[in-house]
N, C-alpha and C positions, 0 to 999 in steps of 0.2 A: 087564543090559539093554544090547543094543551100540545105537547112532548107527545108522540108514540115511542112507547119503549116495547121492546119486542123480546121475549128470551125462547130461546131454541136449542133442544136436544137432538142431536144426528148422532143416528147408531151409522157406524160405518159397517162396511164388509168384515168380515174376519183378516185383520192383518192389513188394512190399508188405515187403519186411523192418522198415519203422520202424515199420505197423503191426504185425506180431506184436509186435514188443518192446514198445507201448506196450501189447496187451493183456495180456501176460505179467508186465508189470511193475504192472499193476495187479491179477490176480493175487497176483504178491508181496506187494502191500503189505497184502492180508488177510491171505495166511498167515501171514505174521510175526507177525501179531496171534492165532493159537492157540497154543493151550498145547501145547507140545512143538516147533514149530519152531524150530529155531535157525536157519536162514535160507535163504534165497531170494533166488537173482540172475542176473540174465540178462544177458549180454552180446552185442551184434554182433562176428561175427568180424572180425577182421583185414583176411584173405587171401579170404575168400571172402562176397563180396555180397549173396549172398542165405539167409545162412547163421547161427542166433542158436543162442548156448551156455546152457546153463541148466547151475546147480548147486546145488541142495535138500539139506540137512540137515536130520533128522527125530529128535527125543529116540532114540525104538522103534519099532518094528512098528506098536504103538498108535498113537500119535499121526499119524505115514501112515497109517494105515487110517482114521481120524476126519476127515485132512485129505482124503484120496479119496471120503469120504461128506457132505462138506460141500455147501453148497449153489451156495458159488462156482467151484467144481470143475465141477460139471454144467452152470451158465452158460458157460462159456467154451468147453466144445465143441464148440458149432456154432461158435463164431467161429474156432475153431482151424480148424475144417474146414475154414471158408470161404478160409483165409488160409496154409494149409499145400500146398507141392506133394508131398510123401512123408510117410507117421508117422513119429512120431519115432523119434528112436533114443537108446536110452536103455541105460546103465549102473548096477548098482548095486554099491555097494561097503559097508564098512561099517569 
């Protein structure tokens, strides 16, 4: 079984970047709490303002597909929407 490692760049709206982070971070602190994540963490960038990094480790396949069918997954969608100026952009590696 390999690791999914996922890294993710969210531009937010202009001037809402501290909230995504604090929705994403609360996000985090469920998934941490399923079996199979080994972790979740969101950072503001640096260099760029309006700009939040994410990097998710998943045991497998499994346990991301559980974690995308969860129910705190589906809650925060609309707030991402509200709170995102592009989808995200995401990588996965493993």
């Amino acid at each position: 079984m390999a690791r999914v490692v996922i890294f993710t760049r969210l531009t937010a709206l202009p001037g809402r970047r501290d909230e995504l982070v604090t929705a994403l971070e609360a996000l985090g602190d469920t998934t941490r709490q399923e079996p199979g994540a080994e972790t979740f963490v969101v950072h503001p960038a640096r260099d760029e303002p309006d700009m939040v990094l994410g990097y998710e480790v998943f045991r497998d396949d499994a346990a991301l597909a559980t974690h995308r069918a969860s129910g705190h997954v589906a809650e925060i969608g609309p707030k991402l929407a509200e709170l995102l100026a592009a989808p995200p952009e995401i990588t996965y590696a493993s």
